[in-house]
C-alpha positions in Angstrom: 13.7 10.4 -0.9 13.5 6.8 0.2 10.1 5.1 0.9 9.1 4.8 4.5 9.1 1.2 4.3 12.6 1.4 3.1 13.8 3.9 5.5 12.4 2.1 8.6 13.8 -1.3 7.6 16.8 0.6 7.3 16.8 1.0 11.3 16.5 5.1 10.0 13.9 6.4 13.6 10.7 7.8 12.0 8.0 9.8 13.4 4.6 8.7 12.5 1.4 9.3 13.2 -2.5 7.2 14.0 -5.3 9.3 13.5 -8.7 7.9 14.7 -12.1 8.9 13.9 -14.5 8.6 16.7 -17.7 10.3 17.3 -17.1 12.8 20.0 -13.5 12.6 20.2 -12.2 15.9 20.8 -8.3 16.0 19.5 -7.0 18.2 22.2 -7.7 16.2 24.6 -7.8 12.6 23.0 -4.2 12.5 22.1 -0.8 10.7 23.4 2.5 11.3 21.9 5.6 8.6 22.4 8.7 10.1 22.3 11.3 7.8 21.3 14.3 7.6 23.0 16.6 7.7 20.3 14.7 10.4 18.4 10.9 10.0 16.6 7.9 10.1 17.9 4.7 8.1 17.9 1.1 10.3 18.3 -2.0 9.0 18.4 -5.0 10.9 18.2 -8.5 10.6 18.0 -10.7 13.2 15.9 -14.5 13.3 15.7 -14.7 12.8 12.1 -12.6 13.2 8.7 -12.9 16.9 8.2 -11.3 17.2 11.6 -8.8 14.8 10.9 -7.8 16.2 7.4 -7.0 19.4 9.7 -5.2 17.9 12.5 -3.3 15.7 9.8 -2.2 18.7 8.1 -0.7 20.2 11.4 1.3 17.6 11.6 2.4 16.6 8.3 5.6 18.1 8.4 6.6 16.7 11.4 6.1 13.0 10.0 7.1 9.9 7.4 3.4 8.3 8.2 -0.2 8.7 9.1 -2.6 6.3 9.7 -5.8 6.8 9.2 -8.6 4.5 11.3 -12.1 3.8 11.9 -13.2 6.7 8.7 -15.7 5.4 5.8 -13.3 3.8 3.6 -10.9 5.4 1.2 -13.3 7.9 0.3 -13.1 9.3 3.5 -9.8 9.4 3.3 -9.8 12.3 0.9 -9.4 15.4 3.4 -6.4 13.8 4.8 -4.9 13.2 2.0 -5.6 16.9 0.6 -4.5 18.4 3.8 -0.6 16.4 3.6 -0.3 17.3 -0.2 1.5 15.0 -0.8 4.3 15.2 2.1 3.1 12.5 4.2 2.4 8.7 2.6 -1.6 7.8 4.2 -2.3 4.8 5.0 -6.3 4.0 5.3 -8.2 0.9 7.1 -11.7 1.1 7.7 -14.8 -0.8 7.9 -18.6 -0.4 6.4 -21.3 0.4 8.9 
């Protein structure tokens, strides 16, 4: 299978997804999907920590070419996203130190 980077620059409609870890944020509620008109779909979602994000990432994996991961502890953090896709889903990780 082709790379997403490949795919996408190929004009190929992806779905992706930007998961967001933010104290309190409560995924069933904090999330916005962007359906794309010619197929795809963008979700963001925010998730109260990486544990909860590993799980909502895993939902979703299937669905999806990408997910982001934001705002977590660094690639160590990372790690129950990463587990929950197995491998399905490339995960991309930016974070900061607090």
């Amino acid at each position: 299978m082709a790379s997403y980077k490949a795919r996408f620059a190929a004009g190929e409609t992806l779905s992706e997804a930007f998961v967001i870890v933010h104290e309190g944020a409560d995924p069933a509620v904090d999330v916005v999907v962007h359906e794309k008109g010619d197929g795809g779909r963008t979700t963001f979602v925010a998730v109260p920590d990486e544990t909860v994000a590993g799980e909502v990432a895993g939902k979703m994996a299937s669905e999806l070419q990408l997910i982001e991961l934001y705002g977590g502890s660094g690639p160590e953090g990372a790690e129950p996203v990463i587990r929950a896709v197995d491998s399905r889903v490339p995960v991309g990780v930016t974070a900061y130190r607090r």
